[in-house]
Each structure stands twice: as C-alpha cells, then as structure tokens.
VEXKOL-263544 format. One record per residue (C-alpha): residue number from 1; residue in three letters; chain; x, y, z. Coordinates in steps of 0.1 Angstrom, whole numbers, plus 5000, padded with zeros to 4 digits. Layout:
N
DOMI_nr_rest_kette_east_north_up
DOMI_NUM_Ala_A_X_Y_Z
...
This chain:
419
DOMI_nr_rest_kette_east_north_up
DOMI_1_Unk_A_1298_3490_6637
DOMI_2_Unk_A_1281_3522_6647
DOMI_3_Unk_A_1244_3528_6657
DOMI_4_Unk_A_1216_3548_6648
DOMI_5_Unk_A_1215_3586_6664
DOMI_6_Unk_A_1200_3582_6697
DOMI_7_Unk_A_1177_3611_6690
DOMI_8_Unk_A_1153_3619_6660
DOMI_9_Unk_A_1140_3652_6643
DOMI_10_Unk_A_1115_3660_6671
DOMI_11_Unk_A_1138_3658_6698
DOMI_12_Unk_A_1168_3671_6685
DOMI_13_Unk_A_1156_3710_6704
DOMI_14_Unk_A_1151_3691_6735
DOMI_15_Unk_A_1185_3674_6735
DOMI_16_Unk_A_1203_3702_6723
DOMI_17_Unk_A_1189_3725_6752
DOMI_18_Unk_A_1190_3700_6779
DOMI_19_Unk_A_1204_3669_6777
DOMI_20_Unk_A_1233_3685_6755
DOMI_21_Unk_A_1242_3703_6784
DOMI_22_Unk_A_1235_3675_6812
DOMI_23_Unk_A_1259_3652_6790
DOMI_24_Unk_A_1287_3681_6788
DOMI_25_Unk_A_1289_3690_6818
DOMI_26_Unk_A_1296_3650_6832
DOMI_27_Unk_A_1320_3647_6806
DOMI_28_Unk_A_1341_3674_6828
DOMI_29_Unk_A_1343_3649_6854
DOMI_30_Unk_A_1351_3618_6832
DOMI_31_Unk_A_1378_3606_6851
DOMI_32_Unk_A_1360_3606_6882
DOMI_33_Unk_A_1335_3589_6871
DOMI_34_Unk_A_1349_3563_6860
DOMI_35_Unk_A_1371_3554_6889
DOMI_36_Unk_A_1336_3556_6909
DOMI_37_Unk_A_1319_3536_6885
DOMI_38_Unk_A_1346_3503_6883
DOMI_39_Unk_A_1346_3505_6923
DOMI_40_Unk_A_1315_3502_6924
DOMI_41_Unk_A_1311_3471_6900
DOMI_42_Unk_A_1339_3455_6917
DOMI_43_Unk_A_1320_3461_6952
DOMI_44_Unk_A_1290_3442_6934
DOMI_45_Unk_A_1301_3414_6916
DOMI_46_Unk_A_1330_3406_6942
DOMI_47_Unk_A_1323_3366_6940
DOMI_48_Unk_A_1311_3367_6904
DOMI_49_Unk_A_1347_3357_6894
DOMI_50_Unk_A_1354_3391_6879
DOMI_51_Unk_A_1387_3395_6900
DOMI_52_Unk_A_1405_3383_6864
DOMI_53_Unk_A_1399_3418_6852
DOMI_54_Unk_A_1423_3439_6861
DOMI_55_Unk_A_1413_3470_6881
DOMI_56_Unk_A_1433_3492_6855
DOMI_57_Unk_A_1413_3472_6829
DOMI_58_Unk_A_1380_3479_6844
DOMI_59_Unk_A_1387_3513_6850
DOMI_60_Unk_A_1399_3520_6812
DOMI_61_Unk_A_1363_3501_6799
DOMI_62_Unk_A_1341_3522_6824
DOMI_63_Unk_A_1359_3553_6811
DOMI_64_Unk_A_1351_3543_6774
DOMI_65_Unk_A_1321_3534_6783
DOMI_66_Unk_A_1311_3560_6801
DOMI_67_Unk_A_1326_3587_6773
DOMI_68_Unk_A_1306_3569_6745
DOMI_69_Unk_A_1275_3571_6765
DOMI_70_Unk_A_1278_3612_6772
DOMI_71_Unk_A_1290_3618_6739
DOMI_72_Unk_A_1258_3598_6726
DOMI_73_Unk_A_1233_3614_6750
DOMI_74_Unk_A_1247_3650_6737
DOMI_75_Unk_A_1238_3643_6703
DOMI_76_Unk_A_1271_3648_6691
DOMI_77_Unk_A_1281_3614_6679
DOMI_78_Unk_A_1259_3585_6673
DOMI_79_Unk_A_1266_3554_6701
DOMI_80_Unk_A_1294_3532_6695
DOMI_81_Unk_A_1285_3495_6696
DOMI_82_Unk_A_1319_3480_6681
DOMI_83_Unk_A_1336_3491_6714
DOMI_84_Unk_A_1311_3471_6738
DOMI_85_Unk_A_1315_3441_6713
DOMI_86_Unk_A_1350_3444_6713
DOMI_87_Unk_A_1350_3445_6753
DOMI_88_Unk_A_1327_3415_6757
DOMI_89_Unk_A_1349_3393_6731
DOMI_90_Unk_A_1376_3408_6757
DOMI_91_Unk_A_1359_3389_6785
DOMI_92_Unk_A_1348_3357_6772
DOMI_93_Unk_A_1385_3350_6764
DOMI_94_Unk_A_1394_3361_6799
DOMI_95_Unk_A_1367_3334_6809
DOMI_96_Unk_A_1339_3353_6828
DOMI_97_Unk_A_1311_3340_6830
DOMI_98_Unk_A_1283_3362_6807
DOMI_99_Unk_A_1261_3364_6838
DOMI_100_Unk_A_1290_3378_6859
DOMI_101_Unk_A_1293_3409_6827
DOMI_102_Unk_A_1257_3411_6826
DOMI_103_Unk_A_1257_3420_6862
DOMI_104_Unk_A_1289_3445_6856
DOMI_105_Unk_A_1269_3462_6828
DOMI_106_Unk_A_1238_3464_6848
DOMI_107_Unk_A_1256_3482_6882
DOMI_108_Unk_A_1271_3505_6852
DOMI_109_Unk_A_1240_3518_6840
DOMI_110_Unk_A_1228_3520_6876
DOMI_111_Unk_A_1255_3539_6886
DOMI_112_Unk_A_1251_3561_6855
DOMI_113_Unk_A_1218_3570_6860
DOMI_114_Unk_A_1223_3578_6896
DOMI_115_Unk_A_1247_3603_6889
DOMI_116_Unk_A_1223_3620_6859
DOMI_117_Unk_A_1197_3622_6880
DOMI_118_Unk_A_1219_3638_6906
DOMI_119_Unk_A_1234_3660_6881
DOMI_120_Unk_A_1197_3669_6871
DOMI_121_Unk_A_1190_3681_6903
DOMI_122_Unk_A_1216_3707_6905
DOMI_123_Unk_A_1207_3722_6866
DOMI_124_Unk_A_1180_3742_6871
DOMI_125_Unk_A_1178_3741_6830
DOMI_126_Unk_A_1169_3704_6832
DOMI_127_Unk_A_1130_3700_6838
DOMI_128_Unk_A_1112_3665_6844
DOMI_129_Unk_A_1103_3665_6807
DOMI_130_Unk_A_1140_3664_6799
DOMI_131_Unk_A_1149_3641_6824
DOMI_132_Unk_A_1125_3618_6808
DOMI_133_Unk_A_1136_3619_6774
DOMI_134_Unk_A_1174_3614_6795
DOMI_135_Unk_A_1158_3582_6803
DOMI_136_Unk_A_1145_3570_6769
DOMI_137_Unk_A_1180_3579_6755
DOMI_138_Unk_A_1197_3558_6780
DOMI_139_Unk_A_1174_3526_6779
DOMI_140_Unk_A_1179_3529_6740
DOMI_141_Unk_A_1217_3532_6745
DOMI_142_Unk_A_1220_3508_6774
DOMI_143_Unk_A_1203_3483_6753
DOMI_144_Unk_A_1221_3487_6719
DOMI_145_Unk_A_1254_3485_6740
DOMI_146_Unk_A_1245_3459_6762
DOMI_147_Unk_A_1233_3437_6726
DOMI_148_Unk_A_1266_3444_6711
DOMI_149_Unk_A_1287_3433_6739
DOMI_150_Unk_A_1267_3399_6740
DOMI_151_Unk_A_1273_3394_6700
DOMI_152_Unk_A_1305_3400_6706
DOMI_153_Unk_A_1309_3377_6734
DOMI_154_Unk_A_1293_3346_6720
DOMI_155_Unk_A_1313_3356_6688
DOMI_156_Unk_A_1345_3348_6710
DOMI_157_Unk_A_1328_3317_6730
DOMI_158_Unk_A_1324_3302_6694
DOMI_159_Unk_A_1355_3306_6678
DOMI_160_Unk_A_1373_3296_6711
DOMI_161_Unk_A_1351_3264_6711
DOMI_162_Unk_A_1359_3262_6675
DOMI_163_Unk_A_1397_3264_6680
DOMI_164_Unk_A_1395_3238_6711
DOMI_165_Unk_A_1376_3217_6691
DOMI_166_Unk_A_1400_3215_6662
DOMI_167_Unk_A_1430_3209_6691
DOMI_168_Unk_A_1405_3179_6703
DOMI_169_Unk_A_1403_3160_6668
DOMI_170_Unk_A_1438_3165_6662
DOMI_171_Unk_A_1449_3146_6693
DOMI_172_Unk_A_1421_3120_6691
DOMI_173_Unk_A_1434_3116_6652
DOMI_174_Unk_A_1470_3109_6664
DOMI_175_Unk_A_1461_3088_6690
DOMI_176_Unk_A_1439_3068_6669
DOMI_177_Unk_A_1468_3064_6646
DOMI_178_Unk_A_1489_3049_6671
DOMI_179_Unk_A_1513_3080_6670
DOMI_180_Unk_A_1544_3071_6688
DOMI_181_Unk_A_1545_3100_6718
DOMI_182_Unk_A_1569_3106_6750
DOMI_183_Unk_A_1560_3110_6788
DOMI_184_Unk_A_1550_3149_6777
DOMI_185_Unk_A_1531_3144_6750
DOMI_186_Unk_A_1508_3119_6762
DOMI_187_Unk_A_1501_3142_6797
DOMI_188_Unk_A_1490_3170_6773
DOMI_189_Unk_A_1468_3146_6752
DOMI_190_Unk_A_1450_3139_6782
DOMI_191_Unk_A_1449_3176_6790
DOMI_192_Unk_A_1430_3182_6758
DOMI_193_Unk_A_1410_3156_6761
DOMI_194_Unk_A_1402_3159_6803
DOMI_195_Unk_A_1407_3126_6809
DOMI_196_Unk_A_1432_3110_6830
DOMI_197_Unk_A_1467_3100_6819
DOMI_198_Unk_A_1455_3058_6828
DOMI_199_Unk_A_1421_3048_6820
DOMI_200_Unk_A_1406_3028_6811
DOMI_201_Unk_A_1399_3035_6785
DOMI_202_Unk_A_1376_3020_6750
DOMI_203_Unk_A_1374_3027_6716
DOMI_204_Unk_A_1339_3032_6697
DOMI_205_Unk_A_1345_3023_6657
DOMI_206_Unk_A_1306_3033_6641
DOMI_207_Unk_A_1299_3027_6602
DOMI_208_Unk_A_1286_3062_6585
DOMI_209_Unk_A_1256_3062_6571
DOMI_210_Unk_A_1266_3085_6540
DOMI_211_Unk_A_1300_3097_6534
DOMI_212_Unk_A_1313_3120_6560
DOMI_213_Unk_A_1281_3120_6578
DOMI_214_Unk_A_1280_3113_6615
DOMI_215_Unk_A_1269_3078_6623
DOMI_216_Unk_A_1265_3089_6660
DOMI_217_Unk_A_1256_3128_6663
DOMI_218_Unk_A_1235_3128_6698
DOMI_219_Unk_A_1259_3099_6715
DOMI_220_Unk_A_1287_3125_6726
DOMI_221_Unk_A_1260_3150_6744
DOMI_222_Unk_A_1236_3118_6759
DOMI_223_Unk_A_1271_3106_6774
DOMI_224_Unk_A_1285_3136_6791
DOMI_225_Unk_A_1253_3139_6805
DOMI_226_Unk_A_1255_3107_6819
DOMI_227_Unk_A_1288_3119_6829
DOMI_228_Unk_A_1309_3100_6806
DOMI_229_Unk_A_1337_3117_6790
DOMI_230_Unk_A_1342_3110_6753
DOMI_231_Unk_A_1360_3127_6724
DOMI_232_Unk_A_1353_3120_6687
DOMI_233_Unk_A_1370_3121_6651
DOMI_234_Unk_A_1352_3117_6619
DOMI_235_Unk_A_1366_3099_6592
DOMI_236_Unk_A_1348_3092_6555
DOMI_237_Unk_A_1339_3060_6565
DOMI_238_Unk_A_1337_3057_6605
DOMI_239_Unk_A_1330_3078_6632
DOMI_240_Unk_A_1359_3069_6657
DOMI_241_Unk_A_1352_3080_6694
DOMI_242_Unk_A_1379_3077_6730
DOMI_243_Unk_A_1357_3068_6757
DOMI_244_Unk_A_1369_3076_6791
DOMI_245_Unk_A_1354_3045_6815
DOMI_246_Unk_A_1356_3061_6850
DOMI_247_Unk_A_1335_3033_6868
DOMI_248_Unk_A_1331_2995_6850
DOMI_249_Unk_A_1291_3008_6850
DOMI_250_Unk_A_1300_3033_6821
DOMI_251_Unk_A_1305_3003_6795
DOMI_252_Unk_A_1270_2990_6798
DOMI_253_Unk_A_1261_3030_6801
DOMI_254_Unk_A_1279_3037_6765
DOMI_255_Unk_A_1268_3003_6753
DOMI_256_Unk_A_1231_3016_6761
DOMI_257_Unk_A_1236_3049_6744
DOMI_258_Unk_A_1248_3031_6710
DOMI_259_Unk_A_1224_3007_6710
DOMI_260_Unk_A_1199_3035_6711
DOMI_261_Unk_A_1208_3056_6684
DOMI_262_Unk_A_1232_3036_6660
DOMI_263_Unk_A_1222_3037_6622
DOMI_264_Unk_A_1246_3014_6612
DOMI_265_Unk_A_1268_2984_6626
DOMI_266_Unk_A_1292_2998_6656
DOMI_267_Unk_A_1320_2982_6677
DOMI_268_Unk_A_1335_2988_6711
DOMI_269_Unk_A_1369_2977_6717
DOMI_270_Unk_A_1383_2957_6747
DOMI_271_Unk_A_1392_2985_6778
DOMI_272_Unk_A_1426_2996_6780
DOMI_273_Unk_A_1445_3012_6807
DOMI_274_Unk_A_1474_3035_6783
DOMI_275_Unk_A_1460_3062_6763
DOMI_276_Unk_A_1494_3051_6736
DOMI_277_Unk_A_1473_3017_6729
DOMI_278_Unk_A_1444_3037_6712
DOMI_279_Unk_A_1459_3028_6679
DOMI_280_Unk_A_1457_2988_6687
DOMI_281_Unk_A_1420_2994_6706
DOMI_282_Unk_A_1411_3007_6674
DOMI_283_Unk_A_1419_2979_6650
DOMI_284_Unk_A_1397_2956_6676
DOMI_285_Unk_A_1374_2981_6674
DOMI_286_Unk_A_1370_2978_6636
DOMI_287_Unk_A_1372_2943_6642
DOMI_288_Unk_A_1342_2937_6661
DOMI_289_Unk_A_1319_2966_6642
DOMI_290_Unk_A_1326_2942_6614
DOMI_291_Unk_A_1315_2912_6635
DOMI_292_Unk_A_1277_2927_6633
DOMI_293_Unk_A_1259_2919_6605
DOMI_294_Unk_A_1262_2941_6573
DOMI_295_Unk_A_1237_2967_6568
DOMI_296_Unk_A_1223_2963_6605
DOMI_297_Unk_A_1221_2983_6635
DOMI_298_Unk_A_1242_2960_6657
DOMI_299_Unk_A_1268_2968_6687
DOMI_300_Unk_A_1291_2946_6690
DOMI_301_Unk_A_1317_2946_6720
DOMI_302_Unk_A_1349_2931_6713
DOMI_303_Unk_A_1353_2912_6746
DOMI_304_Unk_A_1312_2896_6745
DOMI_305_Unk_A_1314_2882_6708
DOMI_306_Unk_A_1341_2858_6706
DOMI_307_Unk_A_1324_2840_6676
DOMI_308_Unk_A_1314_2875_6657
DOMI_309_Unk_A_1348_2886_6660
DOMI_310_Unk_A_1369_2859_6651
DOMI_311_Unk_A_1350_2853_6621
DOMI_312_Unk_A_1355_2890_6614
DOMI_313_Unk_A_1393_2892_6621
DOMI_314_Unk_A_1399_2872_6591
DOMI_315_Unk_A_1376_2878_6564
DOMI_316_Unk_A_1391_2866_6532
DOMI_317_Unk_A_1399_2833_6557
DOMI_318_Unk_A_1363_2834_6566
DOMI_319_Unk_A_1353_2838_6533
DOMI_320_Unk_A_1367_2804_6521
DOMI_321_Unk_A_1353_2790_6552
DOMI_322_Unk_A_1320_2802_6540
DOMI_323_Unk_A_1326_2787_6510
DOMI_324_Unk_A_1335_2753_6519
DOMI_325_Unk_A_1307_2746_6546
DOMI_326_Unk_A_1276_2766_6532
DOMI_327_Unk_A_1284_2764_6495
DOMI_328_Unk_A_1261_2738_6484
DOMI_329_Unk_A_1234_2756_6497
DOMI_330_Unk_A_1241_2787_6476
DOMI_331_Unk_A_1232_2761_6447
DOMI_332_Unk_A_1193_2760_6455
DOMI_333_Unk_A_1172_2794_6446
DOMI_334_Unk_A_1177_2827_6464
DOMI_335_Unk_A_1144_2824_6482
DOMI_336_Unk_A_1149_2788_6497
DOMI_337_Unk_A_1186_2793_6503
DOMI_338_Unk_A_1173_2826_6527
DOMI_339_Unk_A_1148_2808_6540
DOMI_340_Unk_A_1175_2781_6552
DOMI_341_Unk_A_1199_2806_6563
DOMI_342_Unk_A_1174_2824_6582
DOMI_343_Unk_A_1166_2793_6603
DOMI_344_Unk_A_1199_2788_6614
DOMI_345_Unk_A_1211_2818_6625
DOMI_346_Unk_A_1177_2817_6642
DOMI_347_Unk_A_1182_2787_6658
DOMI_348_Unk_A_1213_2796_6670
DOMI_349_Unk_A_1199_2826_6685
DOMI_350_Unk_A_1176_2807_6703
DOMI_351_Unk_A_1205_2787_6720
DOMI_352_Unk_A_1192_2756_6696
DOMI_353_Unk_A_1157_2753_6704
DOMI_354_Unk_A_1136_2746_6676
DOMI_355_Unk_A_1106_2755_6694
DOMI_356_Unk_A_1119_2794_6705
DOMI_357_Unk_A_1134_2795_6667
DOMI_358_Unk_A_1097_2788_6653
DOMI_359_Unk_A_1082_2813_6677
DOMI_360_Unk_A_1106_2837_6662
DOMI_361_Unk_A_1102_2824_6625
DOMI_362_Unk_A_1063_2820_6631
DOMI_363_Unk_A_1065_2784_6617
DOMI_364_Unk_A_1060_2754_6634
DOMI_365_Unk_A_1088_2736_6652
DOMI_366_Unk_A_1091_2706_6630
DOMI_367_Unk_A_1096_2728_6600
DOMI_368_Unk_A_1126_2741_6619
DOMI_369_Unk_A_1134_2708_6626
DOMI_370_Unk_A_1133_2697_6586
DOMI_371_Unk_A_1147_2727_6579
DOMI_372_Unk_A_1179_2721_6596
DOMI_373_Unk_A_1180_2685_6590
DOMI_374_Unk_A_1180_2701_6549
DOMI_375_Unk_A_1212_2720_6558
DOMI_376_Unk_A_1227_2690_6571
DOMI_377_Unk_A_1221_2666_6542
DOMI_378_Unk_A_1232_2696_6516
DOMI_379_Unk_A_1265_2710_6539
DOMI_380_Unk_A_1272_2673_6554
DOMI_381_Unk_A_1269_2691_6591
DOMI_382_Unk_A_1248_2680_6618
DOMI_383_Unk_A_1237_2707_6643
DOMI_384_Unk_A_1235_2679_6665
DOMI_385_Unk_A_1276_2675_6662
DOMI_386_Unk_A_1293_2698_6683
DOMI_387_Unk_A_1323_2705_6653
DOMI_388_Unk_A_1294_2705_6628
DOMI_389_Unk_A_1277_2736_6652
DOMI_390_Unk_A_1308_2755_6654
DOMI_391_Unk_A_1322_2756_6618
DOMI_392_Unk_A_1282_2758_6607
DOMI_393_Unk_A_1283_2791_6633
DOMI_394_Unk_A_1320_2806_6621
DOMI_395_Unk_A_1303_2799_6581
DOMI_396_Unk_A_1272_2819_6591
DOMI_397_Unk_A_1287_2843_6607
DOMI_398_Unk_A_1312_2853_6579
DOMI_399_Unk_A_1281_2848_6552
DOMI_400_Unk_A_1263_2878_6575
DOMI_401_Unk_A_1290_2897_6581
DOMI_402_Unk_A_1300_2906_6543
DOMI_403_Unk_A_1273_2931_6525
DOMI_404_Unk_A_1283_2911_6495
DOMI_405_Unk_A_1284_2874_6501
DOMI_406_Unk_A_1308_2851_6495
DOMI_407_Unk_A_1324_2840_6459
DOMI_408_Unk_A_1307_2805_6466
DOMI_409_Unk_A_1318_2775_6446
DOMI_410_Unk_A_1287_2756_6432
DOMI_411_Unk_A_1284_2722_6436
DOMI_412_Unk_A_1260_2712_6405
DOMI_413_Unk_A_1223_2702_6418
DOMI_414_Unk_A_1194_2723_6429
DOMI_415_Unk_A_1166_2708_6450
DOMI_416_Unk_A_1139_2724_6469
DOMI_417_Unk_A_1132_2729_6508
DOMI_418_Unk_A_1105_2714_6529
DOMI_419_Unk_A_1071_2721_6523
C-alpha cells in the first residue's frame, strides 16, 4: 500500500525550492549511501543476531530504503510503505528478533539524518526554516515506514505460528492415534513437539464443555510457565494434550494446574517412556476421565484410582454390577434413594467414619449409621463385610460415573428412609 504525500498545499513551495533540491542531489550518491548506511548498522547491532542477513541483502534494503525516502522527501512520489512491510515479513522469517530490526531501522534514520544535515550545510539554498520542515518530513516518513515494517512483521510471526501450529496438532493427532511410525518419524515428532525422543511422558484426556470448545484453554500457557512442555489437539468431544514429565514433580505440577481450571471431568494417564505408546496412554486416559463422576470437575489419575478406574474400564460390566447390588434401592422415591446414595459415597470418603460422613452430610452420626444399616437390609450388603464394601464401592462408583444411570431392574416394594 502507498502513503499519503509527505507534504500538503502550504508546503509544497518550500519543498519544491529546498528540500526538492536537498533530496536530488543525495539521490546522486545513492549507491554510496547505501553501502555507508548497511556498515554502519552492521557496526551497531553486531550482537543483535543480525549476522543472518546477508551483507548483499542489507545493502540492497538500505538502498531501497534510502531511494524511497529521497524520492518521498522531493515530493515527487508519495512514500512507499508496502516495501518496508514487505522487508520486515523478510526478517521475521529469517528469525530476528523485532528489537534487533528496530535498532537497524533506528541507526538508518540516524544515519540519514546525519548525512542531510551535512548536505544542508554545504547548500547555501537550504536555510534553517527548510531544514526544519526536512525534519518534520522525515519523522513523518520514518514513522509510516518504520509502522509498516512492524505490520508486516507480526503479519509473518502469525502466519508462521499459524503454520507451526497446524504441523503441531497434526503430529499430536497421529500420535494420539497410535500411528505406526519408524526410527525417523518418531525423531521428527519429537522435533515438532520439543520434547525428547524418551519421556516420560502422560496423556491428559479433558471432557468439552460444549462441542468443539476447549475444556482447558489457560492449562497449556500456566504449564510452560511452570516450565512444562505440553502440546494439545482438540477433538468434538475431548481436548487431548502430550505432556512432557521432565522431573517426577511435574505430575503433581500438571495435576495442580487441572485441578484448577477443569470445567468438566479430566483424566491423566499412567507415564510412559515411548512417544509410539501415546495411542495406548490415551485409551487409559479416557479411562480414568470416565472414572470421575459425570457432570463434575474431577481429575482423575490413572495410576491413584484403582477403584474409579476399574469400574470405568468396563461400563456396560459395571452397569449390571450396578444393577444387581444397588437395584432395590432404585425402587424407593428419587429423594430417599439420593439421600441413601449420598451417604455412602460419603462414608466412603470419609474412610468409613460415620462421625466425618455426618460432619460432611450435616446430620448426626447415628443417622448415618441407620442410613447405612437401610442400604444393607434393602442391597443385602453390610458395610461392615469387607466383600459387601467392595462390590457396594465398584456399584457406587459405576452408578456415579454414568450421566444417565443405570437400566436398574426393580424389585417390587417401596419403603421409606429413617426419620
């Protein structure tokens, strides 16, 4: 795109007399100038990591540059922007740092300005007036330019970004999939990722909250600030994520971070030392996000919730184990058969105390305690019986675990709870 004219009615006599003639007479010594000019921004940004541009290449830019500039200051053409956005695109896919080009432009316009004030000096015809509006022009010009090449640059930083980004969920997808890959394939999928070939390694399976909506949108950023490395693939129903364990702290780091800001049920899969087993550290994954009870915000880890995730890794099993131990109390009315469930899982996760389960339940303990005597006379388990605990826990579990419960069988009476 092209700017406005540098210059407006009232100052179009001034630029033609003298600024017209300043700018005509450097464009004589163009080449010059521009050797002079990339010297000296290669003297001055020496260990800004600008030695990736060529000297022929800096030399070609400042002579663009520097013709655009003259050109503009003589009023003959208005200043060309789409050249400076084209050259900072140039460098942000040649990886310099913006600061590093921000310097480069600035020692340009300082070097410009040395030489039209020097140039000033021997035209008699150029009085202080002119060199003042020579001034104005260039600020004007050194901004538009200087505006343009930054668009242009963070045009390139986003589409590069965009483009590795699209590289990244491609090779988390395959991997995810369990993708069979060779020696080569699997040291470039750690390339993309920057992670190590070996691990270990752990898989993050997160429900969405809404259909192709991310369940975990700040838990990549909060993790690579805590230096964790993580890459991420959203599907319509999870967000999967390949999380990069460099020290056995970073599990209860990433386990932290979810807790924090899950929406919906997530599960972390058991470490893993091959990047190739992603597609089985997935399915446990899955496994123990199902293991958390539906329509909640819990994070389960494969490896601490043996009980969630074998009920979870069978649920149509599950669900006729559900059916069998806690169908006669789906018999009584929706209220009291909560109210009964609800005690038990809270007694178990009081580790069976009735008097921590009727803090918890703001009851009093022998309610609990005639609660759970109810389930026993109704599902013909005693929580005092280890076997009766354990299938009562695997029947619980299933039953909170299913956003739908079970197809229960009924068993024909309906009584009522304690008082």
């Amino acid at each position: 795109m092209e700017g406005r004219p540098l210059f407006g009615e009232s100052e179009k006599a001034l630029a033609e007399e003298e600024i017209s003639a300043l700018a005509t007479a450097l464009l004589d010594r163009l080449e010059q100038l521009a050797k002079e000019m990339a010297e000296r921004i290669r003297a001055g940004s020496r260990d800004l990591q600008y030695d990736v541009v060529s000297e022929e290449e800096l030399e070609e830019a400042c002579r663009t540059h520097i013709g655009n500039a003259l050109q503009a200051l003589s009023g003959r053409v208005p200043a060309d922007t789409e050249t400076a956005a084209r050259i900072g695109r140039r460098r942000a896919l040649q990886h310099v740092p913006l600061p590093t080009v921000m310097t480069a432009y600035r020692i340009g316009v300082k070097y410009l300005w040395e030489v039209v004030v020097a140039e000033a000096a021997t035209t008699p015809s150029v009085g202080s007036d002119g060199l003042v509006a020579v001034a104005t022009a260039m600020s004007e010009l050194q901004d538009s330019i200087t505006g343009a090449m930054v668009s242009g640059y963070h045009e390139a930083v986003a589409r590069r970004l965009l483009d590795s980004e699209h590289e990244r969920s491609a090779v988390v997808e395959a991997l995810l999939q369990g993708s069979s890959m060779d020696a080569d394939a699997v040291w470039s999928a750690a390339e993309v990722l920057g992670v190590p070939r070996n691990g270990p390694f752990t898989v993050v399976a997160a429900e969405v909250p809404q259909l192709g909506r991310q369940a975990l949108p700040e838990a990549p950023a909060l993790l690579n600030r805590r230096g964790i490395r993580s890459s991420w693939r959203l599907r319509p129903d999870l967000q999967l994520g390949i999380v990069y364990l460099r020290t056995p702290r970073d599990l209860d780091e990433l386990v932290d971070v979810l807790r924090h800001h899950a929406r919906q049920r997530i599960g972390v899969s058991p470490s893993y030392d091959d990047l190739c087993r992603t597609g089985d550290a997935l399915r446990f994954a899955r496994v123990a996000m199902r293991g958390g009870d539906a329509e909640s915000r819990t994070v389960t880890v494969f490896d601490d919730s043996p009980v969630a995730v074998a009920s979870a890794g069978a649920p149509d099993v599950m669900a006729r184990v559900a059916t069998n131990v806690l169908g006669p109390i789906e018999d009584l009315p929706a209220e009291e058969r909560e109210v009964l469930l609800d005690t038990l899982d809270a007694w178990f996760g009081c580790g069976g105390s009735a008097d921590e389960a009727a803090k918890r339940l703001y009851v009093h303990p022998n309610t609990v305690r005639a609660r759970l005597r109810r389930i026993a006379e109704r599902t013909g388990r005693s929580v005092a019986d280890p076997r009766g605990i354990a299938e009562l826990t695997l029947a619980l579990r299933a039953v909170r675990q299913s956003p739908d419960p079970p197809s229960w069988e009924r068993t024909g009476t309906t009584e009522t709870t304690d008082a």
